[in-house]
KOLBAVEX-430002 format. One line per field, with one value per atom (N, C-alpha, C): residue number from 1; residue in one letter; atom name; x, y, z. Coordinates in pm, 1 decimal. Each point is the difference from the previous one (the first is absolute). Layout:
<sites>
resi = c(NUM / ...)
resn = c(A / ...)
name = c(CA / ...)
x = c(X / ...)
y = c(Y / ...)
z = c(Z / ...)
</sites>
This chain:
<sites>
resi = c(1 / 1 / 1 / 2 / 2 / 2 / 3 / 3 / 3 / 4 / 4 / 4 / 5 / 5 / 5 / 6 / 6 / 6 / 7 / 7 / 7 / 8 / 8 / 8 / 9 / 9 / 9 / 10 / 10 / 10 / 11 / 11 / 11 / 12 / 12 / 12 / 13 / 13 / 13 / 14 / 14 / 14 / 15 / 15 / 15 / 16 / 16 / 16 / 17 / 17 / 17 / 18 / 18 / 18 / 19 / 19 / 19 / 20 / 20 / 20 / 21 / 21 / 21 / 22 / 22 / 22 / 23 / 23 / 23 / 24 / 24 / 24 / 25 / 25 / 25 / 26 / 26 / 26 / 27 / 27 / 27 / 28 / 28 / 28 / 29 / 29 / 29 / 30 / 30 / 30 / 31 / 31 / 31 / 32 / 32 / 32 / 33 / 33 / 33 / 34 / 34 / 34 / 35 / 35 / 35 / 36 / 36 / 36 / 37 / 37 / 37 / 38 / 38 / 38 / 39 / 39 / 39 / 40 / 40 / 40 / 41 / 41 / 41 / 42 / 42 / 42 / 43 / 43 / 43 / 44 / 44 / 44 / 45 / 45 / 45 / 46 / 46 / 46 / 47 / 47 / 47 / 48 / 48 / 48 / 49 / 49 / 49 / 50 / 50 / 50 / 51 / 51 / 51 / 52 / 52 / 52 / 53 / 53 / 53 / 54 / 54 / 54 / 55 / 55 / 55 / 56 / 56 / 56 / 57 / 57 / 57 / 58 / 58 / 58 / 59 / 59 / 59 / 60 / 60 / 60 / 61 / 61 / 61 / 62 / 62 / 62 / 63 / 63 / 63 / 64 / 64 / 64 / 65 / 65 / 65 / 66 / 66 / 66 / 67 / 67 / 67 / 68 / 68 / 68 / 69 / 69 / 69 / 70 / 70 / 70 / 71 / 71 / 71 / 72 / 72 / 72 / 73 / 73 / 73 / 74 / 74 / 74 / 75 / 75 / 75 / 76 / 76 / 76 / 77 / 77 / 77 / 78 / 78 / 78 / 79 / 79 / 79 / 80 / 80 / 80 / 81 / 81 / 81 / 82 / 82 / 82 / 83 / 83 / 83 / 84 / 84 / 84 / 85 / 85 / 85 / 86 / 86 / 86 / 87 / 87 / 87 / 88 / 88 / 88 / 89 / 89 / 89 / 90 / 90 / 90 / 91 / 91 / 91 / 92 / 92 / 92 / 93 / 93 / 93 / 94 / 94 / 94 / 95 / 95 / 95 / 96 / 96 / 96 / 97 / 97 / 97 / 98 / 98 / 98 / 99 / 99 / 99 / 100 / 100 / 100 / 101 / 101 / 101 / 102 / 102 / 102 / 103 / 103 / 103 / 104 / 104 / 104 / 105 / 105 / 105)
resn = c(X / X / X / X / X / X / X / X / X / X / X / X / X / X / X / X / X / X / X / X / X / X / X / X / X / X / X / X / X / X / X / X / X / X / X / X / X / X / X / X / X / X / X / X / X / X / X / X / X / X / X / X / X / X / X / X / X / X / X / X / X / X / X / X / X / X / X / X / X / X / X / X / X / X / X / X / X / X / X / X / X / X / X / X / X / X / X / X / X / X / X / X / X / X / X / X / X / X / X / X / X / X / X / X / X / X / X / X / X / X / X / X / X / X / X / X / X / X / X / X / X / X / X / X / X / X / X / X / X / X / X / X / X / X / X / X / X / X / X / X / X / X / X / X / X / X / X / X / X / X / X / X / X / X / X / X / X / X / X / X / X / X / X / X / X / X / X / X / X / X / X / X / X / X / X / X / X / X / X / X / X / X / X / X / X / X / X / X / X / X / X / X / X / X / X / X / X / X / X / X / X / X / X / X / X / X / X / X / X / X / X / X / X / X / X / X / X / X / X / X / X / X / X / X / X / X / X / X / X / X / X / X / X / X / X / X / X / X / X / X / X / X / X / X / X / X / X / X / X / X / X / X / X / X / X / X / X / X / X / X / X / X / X / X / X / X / X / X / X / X / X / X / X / X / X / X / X / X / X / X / X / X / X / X / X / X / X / X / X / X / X / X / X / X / X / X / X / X / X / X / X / X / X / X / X / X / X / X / X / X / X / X / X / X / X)
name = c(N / CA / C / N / CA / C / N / CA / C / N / CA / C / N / CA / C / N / CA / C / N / CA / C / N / CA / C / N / CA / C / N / CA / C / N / CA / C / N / CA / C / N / CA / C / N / CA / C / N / CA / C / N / CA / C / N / CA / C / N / CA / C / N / CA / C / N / CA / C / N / CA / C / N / CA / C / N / CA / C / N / CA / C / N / CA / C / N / CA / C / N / CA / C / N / CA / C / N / CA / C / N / CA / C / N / CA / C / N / CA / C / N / CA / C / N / CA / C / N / CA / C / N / CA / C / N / CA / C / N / CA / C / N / CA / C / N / CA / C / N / CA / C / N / CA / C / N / CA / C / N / CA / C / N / CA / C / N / CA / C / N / CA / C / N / CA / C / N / CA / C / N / CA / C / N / CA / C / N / CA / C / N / CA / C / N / CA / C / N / CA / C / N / CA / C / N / CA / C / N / CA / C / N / CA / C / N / CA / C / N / CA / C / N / CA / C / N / CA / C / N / CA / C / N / CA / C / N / CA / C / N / CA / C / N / CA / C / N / CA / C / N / CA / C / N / CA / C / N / CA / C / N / CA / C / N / CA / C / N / CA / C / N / CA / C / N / CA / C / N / CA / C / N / CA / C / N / CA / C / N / CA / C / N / CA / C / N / CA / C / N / CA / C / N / CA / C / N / CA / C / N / CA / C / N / CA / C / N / CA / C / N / CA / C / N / CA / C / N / CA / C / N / CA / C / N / CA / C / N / CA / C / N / CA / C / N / CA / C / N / CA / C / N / CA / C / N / CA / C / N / CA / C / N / CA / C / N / CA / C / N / CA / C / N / CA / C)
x = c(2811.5 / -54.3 / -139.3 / -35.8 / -99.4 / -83.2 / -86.7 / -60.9 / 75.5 / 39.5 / 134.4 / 119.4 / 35.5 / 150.6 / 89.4 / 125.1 / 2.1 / 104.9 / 15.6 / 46.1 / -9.5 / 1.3 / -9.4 / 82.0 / 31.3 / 76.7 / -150.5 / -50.1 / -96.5 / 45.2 / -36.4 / 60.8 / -115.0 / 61.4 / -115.5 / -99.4 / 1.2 / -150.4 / -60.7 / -27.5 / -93.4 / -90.2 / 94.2 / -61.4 / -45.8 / -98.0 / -24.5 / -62.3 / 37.8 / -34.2 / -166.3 / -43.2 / -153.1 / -16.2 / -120.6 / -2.5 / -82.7 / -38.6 / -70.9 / -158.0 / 1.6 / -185.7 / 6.7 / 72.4 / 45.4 / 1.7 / -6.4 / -34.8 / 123.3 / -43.6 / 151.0 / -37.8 / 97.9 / 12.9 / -95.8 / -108.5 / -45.2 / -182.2 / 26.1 / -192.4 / -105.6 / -110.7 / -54.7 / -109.2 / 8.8 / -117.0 / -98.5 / -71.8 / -119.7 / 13.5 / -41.0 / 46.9 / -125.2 / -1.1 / -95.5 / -36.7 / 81.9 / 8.3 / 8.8 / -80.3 / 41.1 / 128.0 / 101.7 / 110.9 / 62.0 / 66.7 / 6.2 / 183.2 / -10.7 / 192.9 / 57.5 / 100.7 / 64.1 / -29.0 / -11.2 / -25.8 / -125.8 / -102.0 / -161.5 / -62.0 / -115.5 / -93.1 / -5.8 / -43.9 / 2.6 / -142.9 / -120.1 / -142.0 / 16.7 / -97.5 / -65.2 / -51.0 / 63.9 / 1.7 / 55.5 / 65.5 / 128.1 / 90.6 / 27.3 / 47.4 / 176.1 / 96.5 / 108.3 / 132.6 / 137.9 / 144.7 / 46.5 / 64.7 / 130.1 / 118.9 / 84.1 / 77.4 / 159.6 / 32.1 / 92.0 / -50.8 / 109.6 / 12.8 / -59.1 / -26.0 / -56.9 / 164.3 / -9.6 / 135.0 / -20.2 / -74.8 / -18.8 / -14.7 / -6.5 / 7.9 / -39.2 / 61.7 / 14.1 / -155.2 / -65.3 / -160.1 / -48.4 / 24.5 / -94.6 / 47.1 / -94.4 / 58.3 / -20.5 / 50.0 / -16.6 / -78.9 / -101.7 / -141.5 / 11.0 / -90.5 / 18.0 / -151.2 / -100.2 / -138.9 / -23.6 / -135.3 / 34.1 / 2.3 / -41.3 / 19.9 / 118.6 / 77.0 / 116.1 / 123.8 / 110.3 / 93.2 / 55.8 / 28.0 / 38.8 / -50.5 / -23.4 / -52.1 / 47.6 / 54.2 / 22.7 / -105.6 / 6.5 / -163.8 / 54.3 / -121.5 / 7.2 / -7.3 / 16.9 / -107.5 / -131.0 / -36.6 / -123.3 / -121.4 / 86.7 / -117.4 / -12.3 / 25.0 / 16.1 / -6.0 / -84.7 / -30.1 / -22.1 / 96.0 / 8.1 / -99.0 / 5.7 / -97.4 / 3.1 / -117.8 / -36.8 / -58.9 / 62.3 / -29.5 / -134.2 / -46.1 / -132.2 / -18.5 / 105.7 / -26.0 / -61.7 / -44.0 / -100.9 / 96.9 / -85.0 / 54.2 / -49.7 / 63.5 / 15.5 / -168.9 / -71.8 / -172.4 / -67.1 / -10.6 / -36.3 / -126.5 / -145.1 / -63.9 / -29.6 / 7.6 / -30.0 / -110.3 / -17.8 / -96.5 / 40.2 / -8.4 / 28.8 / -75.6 / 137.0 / -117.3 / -10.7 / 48.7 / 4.6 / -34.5 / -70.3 / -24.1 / 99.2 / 59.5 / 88.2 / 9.2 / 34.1 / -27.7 / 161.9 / -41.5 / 165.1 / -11.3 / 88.9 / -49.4 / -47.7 / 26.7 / -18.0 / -155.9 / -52.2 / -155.9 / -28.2 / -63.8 / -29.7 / -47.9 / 52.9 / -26.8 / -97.7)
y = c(35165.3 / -47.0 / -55.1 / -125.2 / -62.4 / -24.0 / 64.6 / -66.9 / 47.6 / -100.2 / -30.1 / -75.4 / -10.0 / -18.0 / 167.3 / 4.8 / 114.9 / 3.9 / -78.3 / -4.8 / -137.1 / 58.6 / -202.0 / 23.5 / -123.4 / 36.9 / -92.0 / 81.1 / -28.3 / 3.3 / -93.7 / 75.5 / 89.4 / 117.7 / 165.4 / -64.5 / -115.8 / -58.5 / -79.3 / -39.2 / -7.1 / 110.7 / 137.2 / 115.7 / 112.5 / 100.1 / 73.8 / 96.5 / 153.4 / 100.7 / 41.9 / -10.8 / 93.6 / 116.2 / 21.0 / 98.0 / 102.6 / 124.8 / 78.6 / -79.1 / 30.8 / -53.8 / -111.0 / -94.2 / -126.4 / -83.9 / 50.5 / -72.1 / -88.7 / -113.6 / -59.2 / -13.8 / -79.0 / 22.2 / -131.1 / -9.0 / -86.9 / 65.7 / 30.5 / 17.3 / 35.2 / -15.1 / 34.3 / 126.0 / 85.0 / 158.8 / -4.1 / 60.7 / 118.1 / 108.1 / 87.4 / 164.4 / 26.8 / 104.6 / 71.0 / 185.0 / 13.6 / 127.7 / -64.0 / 122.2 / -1.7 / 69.0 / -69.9 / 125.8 / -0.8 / 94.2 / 15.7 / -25.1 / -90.8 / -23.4 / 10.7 / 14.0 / 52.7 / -102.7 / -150.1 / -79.5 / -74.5 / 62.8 / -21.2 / 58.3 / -84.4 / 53.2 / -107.1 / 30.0 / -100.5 / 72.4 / -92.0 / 52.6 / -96.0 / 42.1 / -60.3 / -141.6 / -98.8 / -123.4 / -69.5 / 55.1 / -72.2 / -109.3 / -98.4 / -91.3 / 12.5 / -1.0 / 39.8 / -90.8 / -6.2 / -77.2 / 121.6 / -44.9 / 49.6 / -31.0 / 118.1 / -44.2 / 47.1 / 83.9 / 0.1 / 122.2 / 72.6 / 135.0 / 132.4 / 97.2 / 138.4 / 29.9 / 43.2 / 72.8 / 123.7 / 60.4 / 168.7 / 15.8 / -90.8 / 47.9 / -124.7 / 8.0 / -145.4 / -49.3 / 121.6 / -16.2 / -62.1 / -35.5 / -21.1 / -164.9 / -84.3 / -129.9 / 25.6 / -83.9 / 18.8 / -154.3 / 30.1 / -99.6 / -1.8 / -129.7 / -52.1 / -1.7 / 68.9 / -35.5 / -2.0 / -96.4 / -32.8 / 94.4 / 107.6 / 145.1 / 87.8 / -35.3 / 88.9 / -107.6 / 9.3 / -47.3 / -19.3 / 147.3 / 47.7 / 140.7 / 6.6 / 125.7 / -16.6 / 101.3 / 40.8 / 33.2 / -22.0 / -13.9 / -34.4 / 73.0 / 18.2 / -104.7 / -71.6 / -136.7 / 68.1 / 92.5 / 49.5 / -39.0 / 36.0 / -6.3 / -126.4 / -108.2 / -135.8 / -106.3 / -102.2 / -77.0 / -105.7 / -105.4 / -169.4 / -56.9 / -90.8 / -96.4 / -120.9 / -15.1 / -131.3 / -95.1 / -98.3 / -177.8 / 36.3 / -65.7 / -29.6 / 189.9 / 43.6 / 118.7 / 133.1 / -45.9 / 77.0 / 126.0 / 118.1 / 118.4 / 69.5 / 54.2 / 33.1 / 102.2 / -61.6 / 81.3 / -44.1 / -116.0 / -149.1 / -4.8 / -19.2 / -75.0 / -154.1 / -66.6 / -121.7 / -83.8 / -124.8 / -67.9 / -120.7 / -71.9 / -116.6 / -119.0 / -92.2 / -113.3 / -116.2 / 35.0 / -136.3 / 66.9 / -117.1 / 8.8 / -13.7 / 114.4 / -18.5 / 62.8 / -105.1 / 81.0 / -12.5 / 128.2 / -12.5 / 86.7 / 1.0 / 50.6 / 135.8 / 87.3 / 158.1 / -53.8 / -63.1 / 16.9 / -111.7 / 19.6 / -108.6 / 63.1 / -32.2 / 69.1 / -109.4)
z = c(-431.2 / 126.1 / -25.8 / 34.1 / -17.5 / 163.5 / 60.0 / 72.8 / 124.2 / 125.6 / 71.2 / -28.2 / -152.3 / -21.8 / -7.3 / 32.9 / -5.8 / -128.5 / -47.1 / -184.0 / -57.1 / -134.6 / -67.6 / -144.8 / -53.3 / -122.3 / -90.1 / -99.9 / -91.8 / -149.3 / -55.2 / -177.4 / -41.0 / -72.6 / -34.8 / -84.9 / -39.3 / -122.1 / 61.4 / 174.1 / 88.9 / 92.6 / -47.4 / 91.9 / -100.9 / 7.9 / -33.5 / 42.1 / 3.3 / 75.5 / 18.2 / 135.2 / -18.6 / -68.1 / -87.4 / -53.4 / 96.2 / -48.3 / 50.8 / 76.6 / 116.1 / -1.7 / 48.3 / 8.4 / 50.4 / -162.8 / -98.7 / -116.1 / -16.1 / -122.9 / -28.3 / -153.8 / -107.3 / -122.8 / -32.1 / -26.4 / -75.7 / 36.6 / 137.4 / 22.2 / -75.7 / 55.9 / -97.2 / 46.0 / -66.8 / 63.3 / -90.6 / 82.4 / -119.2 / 38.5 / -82.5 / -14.6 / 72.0 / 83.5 / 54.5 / -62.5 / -136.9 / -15.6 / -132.0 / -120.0 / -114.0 / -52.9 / -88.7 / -6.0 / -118.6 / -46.4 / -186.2 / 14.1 / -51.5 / -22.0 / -147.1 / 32.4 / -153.1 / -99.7 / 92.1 / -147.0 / 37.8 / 46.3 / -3.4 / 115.8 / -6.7 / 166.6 / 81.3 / 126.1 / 100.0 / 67.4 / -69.0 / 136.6 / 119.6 / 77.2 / 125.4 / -23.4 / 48.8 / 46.0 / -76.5 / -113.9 / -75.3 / 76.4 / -65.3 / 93.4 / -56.7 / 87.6 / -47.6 / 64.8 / -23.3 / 96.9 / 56.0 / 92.7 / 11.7 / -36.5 / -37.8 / -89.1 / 43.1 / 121.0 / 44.2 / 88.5 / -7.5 / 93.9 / -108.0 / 65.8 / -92.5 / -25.6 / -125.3 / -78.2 / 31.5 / 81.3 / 64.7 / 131.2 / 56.5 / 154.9 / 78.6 / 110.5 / 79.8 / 38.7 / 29.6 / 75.7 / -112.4 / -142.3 / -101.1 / -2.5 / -78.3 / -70.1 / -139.8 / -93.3 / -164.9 / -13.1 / -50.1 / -78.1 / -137.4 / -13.0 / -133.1 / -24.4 / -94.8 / -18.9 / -105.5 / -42.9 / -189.6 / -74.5 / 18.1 / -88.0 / 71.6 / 47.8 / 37.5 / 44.8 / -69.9 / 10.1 / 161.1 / 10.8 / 161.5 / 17.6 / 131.6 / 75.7 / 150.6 / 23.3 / 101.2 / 100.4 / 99.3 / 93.0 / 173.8 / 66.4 / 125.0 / 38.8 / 108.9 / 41.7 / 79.5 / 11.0 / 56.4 / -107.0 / -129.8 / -133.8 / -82.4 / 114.4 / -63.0 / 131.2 / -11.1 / 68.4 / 14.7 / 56.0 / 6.9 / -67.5 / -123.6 / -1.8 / 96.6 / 63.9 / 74.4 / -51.6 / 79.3 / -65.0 / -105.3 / -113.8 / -20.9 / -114.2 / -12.5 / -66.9 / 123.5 / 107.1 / 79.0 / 31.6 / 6.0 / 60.2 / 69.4 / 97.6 / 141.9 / -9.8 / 108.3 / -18.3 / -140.9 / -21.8 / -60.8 / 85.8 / -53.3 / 72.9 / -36.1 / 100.1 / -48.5 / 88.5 / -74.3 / 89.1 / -3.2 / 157.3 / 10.8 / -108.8 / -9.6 / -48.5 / 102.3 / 89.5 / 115.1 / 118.1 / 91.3 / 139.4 / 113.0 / 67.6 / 97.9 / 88.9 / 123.6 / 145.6 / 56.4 / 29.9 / 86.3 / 159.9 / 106.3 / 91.1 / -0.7 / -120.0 / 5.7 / -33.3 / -43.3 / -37.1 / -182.3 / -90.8 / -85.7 / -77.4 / -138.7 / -133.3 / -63.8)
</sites>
């Protein structure tokens, strides 16, 4: 069910399941937690994929970060990269002048 159709015929290599968190298979996170995996470490602000579903439990997704193959991980302890690399409580400063009706940066 898409939307208000109440079925559709799709071929399965246009669709692919949400993962935990709203994640999907390609995104891109940073780790918000340091964490020791069987085949390395993963610190704080590691930039990392997603790489499918957690192989341990549905709440988890499985990541890809350059020192760890895969790890299993919350989406609590991992967090969207935005456009430009920026992450979420980023300060930044304008480089342009702009007014809009809320007021002018």
């Amino acid at each position: 069910k898409f939307g208000l159709l109440p079925a559709m015929d799709i071929p399965v290599d246009q669709v692919e399941r949400e993962l935990a968190g709203g994640y999907s298979n390609g995104d891109i996170v940073i780790s918000k937690i340091d964490v020791t995996a069987s085949s390395g470490f993963v610190a704080i602000g590691d930039r990392g994929t997603v790489i499918g579903p957690s192989t341990i439990s549905k709440s988890k997704i499985l990541c890809k970060f350059a020192n760890v193959d895969s790890v299993d991980i919350s989406p609590a302890q991992v967090e969207h990269e935005l456009a430009g690399g920026l992450r979420i409580g980023d300060v930044v400063v304008s480089k342009i002048a702009l007014t809009k009706s809320e007021g002018t940066v």
